[in-house]
N, CA and C of each residue as an Amber inpcrd file, in Angstrom:
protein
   357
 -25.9320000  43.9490000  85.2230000 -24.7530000  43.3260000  84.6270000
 -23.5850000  43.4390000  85.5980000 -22.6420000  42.1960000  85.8630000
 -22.0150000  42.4320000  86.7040000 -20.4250000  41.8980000  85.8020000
 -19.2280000  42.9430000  85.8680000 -18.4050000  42.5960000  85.4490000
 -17.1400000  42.3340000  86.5370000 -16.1240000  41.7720000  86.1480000
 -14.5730000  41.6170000  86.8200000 -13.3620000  41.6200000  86.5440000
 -12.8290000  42.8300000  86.7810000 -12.0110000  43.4070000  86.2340000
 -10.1700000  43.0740000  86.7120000  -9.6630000  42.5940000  85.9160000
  -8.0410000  42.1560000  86.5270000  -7.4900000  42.5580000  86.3210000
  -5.7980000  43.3700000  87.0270000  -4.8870000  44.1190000  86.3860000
  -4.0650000  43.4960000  87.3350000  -2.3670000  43.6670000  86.6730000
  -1.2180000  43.6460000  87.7840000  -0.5720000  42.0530000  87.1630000
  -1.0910000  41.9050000  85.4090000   0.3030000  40.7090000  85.0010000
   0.9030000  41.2860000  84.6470000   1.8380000  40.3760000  84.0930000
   2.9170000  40.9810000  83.6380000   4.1960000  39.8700000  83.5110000
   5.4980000  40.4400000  83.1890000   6.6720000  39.8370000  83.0210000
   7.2270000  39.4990000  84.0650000   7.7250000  38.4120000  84.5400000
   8.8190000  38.6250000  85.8310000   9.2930000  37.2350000  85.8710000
  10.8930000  37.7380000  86.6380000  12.1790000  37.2360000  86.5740000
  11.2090000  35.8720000  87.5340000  12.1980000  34.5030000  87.3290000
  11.8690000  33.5890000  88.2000000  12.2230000  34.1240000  89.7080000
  11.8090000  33.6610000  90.7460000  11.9340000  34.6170000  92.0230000
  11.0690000  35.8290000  92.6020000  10.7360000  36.1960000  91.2450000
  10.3170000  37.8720000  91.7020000   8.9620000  37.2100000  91.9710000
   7.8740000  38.6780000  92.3220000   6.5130000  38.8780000  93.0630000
   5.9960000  39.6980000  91.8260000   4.2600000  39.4760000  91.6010000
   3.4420000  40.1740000  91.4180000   2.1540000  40.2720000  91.8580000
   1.2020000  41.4070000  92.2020000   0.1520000  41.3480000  93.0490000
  -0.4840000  41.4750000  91.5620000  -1.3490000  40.8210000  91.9730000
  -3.1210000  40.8390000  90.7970000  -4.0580000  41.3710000  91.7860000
  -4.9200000  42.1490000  91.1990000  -5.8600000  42.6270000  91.6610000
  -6.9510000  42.1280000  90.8670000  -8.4300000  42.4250000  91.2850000
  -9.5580000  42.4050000  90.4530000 -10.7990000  43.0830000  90.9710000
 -11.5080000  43.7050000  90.7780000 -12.5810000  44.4420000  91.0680000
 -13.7960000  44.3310000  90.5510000 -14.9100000  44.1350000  91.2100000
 -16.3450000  43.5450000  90.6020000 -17.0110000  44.8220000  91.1550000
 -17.5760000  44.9470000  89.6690000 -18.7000000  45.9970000  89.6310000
 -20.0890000  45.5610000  88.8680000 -21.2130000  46.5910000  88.8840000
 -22.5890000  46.1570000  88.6210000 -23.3370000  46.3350000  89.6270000
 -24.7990000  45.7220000  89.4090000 -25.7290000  45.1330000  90.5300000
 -25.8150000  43.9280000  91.4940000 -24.7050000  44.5370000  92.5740000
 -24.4510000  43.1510000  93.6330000 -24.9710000  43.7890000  94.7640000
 -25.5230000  42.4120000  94.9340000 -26.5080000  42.7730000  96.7730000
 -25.1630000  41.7960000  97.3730000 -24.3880000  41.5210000  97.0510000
 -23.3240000  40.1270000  98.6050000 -22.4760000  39.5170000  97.8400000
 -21.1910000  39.6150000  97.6670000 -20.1410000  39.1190000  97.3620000
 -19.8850000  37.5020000  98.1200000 -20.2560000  36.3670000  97.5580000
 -19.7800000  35.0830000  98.6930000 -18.0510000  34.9190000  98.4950000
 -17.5030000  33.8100000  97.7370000 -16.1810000  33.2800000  98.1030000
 -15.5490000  34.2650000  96.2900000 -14.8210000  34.0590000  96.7510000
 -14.1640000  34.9700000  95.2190000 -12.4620000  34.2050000  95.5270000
 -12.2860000  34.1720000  94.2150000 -11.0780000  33.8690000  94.2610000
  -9.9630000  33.8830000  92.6100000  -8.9050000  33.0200000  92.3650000
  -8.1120000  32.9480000  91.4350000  -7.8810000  31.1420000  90.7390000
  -8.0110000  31.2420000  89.4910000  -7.8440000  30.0550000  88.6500000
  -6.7970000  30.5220000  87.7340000  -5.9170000  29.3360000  87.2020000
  -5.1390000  29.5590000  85.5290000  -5.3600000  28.6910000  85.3090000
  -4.9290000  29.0790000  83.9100000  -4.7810000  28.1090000  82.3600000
  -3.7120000  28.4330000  81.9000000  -2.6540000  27.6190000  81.7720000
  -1.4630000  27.2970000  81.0870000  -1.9840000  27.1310000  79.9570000
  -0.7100000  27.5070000  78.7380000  -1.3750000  26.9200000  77.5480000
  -1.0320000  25.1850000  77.4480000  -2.1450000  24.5550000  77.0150000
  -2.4170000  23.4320000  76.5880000  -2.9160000  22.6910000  77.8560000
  -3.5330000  22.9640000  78.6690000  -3.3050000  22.4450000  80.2850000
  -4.9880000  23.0960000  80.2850000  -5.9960000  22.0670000  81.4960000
  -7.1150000  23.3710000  81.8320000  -7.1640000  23.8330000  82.6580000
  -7.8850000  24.8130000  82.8230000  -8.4230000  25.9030000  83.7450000
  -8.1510000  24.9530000  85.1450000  -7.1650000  25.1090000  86.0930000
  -7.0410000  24.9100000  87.4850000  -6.8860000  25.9280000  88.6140000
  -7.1140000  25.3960000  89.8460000  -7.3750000  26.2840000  91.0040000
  -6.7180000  26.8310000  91.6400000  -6.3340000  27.8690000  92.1550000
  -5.2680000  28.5240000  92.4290000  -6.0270000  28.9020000  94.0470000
  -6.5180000  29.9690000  94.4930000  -6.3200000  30.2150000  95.6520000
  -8.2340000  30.7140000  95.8040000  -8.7490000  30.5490000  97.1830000
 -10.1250000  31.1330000  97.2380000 -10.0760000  31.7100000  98.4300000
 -11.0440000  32.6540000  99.0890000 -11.3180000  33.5070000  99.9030000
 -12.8790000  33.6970000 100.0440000 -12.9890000  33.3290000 101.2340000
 -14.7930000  33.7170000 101.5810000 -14.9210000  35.3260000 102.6010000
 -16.3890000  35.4610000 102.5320000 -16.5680000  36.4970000 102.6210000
 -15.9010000  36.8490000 103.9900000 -15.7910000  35.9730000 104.8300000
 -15.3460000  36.1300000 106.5680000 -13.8290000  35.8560000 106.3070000
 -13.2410000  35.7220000 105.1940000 -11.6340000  35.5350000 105.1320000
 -10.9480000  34.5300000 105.5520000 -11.7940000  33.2860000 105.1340000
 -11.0380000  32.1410000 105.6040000 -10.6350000  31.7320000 103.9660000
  -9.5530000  31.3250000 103.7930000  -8.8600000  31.1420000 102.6870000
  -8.5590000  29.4370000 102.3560000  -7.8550000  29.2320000 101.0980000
  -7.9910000  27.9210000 100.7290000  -6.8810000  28.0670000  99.4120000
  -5.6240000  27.3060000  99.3600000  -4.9850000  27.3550000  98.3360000
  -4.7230000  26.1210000  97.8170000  -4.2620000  25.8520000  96.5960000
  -3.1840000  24.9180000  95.8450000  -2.1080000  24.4810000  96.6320000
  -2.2420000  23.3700000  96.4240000  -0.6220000  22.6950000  97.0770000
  -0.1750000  23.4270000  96.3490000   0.4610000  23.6970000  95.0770000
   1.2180000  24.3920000  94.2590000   1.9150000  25.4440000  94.7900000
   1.0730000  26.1450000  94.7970000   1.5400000  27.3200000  95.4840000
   0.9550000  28.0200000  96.9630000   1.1560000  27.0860000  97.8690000
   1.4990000  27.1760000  99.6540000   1.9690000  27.6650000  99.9290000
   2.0730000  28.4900000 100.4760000   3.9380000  29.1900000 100.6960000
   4.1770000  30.6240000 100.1970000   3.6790000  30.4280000  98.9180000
   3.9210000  31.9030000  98.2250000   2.7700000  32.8970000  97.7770000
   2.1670000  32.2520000  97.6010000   1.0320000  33.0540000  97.4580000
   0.3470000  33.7810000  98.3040000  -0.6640000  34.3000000  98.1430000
  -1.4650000  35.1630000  99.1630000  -2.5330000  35.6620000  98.8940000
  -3.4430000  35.0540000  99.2530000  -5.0510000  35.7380000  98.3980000
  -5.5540000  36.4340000  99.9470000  -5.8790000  37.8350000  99.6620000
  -6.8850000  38.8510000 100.2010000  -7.8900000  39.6440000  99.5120000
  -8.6330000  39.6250000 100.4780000  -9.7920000  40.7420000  99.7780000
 -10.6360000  41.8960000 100.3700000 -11.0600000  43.0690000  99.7450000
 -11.6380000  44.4650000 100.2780000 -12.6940000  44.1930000 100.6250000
 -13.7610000  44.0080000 101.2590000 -15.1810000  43.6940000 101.1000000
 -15.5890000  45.0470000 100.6830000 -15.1360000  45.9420000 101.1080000
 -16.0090000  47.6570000 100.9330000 -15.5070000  47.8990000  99.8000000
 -14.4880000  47.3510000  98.6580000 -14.2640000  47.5920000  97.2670000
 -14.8550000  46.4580000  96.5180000 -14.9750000  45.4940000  97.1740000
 -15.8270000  43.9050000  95.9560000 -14.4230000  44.1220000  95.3640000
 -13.4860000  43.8300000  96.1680000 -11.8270000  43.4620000  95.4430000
 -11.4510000  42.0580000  95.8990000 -10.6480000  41.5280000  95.4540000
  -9.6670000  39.9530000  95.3390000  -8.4570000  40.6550000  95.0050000
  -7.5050000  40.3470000  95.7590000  -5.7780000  39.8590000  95.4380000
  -4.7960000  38.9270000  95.4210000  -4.1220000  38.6980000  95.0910000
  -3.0750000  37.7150000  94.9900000  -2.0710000  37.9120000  94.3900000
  -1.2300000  38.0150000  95.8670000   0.0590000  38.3680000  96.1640000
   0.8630000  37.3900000  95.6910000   1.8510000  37.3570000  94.2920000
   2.9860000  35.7700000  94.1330000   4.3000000  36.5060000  94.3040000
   4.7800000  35.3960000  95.4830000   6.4100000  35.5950000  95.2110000
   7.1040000  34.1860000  94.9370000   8.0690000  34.4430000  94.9540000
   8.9310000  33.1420000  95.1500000   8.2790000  32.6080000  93.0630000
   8.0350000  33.5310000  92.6490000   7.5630000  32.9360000  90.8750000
   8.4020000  31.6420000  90.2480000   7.7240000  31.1020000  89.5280000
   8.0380000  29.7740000  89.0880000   8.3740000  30.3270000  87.5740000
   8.9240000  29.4990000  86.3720000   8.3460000  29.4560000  85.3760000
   6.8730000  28.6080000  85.0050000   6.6810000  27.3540000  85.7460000
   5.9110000  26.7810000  85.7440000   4.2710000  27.3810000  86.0580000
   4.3350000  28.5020000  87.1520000   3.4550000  29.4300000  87.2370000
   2.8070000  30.1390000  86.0550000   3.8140000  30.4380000  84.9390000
   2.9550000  31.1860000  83.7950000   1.4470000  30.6730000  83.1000000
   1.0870000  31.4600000  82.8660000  -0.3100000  31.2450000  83.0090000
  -1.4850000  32.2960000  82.8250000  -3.1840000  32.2880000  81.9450000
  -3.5670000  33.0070000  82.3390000  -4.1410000  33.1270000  83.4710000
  -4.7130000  33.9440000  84.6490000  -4.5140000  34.2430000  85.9240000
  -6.2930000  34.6180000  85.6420000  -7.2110000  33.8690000  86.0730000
  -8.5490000  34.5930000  86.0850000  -9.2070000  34.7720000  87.5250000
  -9.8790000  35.7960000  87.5350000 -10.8170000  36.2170000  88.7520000
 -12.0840000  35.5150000  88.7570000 -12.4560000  34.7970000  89.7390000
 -13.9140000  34.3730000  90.1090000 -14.2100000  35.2040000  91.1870000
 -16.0290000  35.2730000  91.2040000 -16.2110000  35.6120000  91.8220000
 -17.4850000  34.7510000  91.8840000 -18.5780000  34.3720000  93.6760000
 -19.9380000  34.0530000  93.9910000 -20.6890000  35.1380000  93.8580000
 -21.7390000  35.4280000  93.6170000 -22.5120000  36.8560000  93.2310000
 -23.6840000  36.7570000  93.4510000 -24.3270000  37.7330000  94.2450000
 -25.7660000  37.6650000  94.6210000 -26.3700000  39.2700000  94.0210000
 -26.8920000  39.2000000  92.8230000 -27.4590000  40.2500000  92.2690000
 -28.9550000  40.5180000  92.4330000 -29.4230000  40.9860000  91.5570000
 -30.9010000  41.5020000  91.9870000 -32.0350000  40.4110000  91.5880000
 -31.2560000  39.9000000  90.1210000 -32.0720000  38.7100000  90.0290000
 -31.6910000  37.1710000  90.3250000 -30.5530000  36.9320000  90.7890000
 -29.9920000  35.4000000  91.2310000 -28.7830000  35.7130000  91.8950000
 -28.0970000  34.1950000  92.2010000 -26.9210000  34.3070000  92.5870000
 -26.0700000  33.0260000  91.1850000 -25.2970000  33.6680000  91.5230000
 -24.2150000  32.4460000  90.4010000 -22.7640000  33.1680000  90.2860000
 -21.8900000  31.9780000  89.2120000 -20.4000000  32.2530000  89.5450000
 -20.4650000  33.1520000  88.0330000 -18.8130000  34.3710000  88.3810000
 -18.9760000  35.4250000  87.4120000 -17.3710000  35.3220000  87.5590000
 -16.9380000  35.6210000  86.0060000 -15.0990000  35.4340000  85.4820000
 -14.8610000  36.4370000  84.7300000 -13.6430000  37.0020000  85.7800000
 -12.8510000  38.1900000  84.1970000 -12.6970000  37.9370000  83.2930000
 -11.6730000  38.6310000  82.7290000 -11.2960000  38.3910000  81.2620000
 -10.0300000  37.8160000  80.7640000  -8.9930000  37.4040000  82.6200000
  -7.7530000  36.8900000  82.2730000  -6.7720000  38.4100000  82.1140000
  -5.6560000  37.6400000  82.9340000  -4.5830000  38.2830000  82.8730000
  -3.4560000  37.4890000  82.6630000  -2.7540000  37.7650000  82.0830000
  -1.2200000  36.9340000  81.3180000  -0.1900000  36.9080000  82.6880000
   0.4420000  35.9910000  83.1210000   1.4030000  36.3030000  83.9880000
   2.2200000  35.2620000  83.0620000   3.6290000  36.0060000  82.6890000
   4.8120000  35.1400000  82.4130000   6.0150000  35.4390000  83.0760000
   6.6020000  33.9740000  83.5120000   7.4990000  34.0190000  84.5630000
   9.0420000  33.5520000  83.6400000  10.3430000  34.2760000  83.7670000
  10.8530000  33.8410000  82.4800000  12.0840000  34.5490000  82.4930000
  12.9620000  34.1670000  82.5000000  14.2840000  34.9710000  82.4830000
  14.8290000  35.4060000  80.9670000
């Protein structure tokens, strides 16, 4: 069983920064591209930022500029660094991850983290 774990939403002023983290645990033989999606309410699930295993990255026009996706390979971690916050940014904030376990490979999602941006 392989889970993914997100912490680091939260409240913040338009302007300000928050880092998200996420951490995948279980039976993984190889972490491939991992990355970040939201869902606004009433809006779907869109793409936010990705990262492959060699660290070549890939973002949203949206957010160019401010964002920042990195990752641990020796923790099976994802981050994403926001500054420059929008209100428009609020959103839940989910972790993907590519996953090569003992019996397949396929895509695996946290549980969502709330980011509201909001004076």
């Amino acid at each position: 069983q392989v889970q993914l774990v997100e912490s680091g939403g939260g409240l913040v002023q338009p302007g300000g920064s928050l880092r998200l983290s996420c951490a995948a645990s279980g039976r993984i033989f190889s972490i491939y591209a991992m990355g970040w999606y939201r869902q606004a309410p009433g809006k779907q699930r869109e793409f936010v930022a990705a990262i492959t295993s060699g660290g070549s990255t890939n973002y949203a026009d949206s957010v160019k500029g401010r964002f920042t996706i990195s990752r641990d390979n020796a923790k099976n971690a994802v981050f994403l660094q926001m500054n420059s916050l929008k209100p428009e940014d609020t959103a839940v904030y989910y972790c993907h991850a590519n996953i090569l376990t003992g019996v397949a490979r396929g895509d695996y999602w946290g549980q969502g983290t709330q980011v509201t941006v909001s004076s």
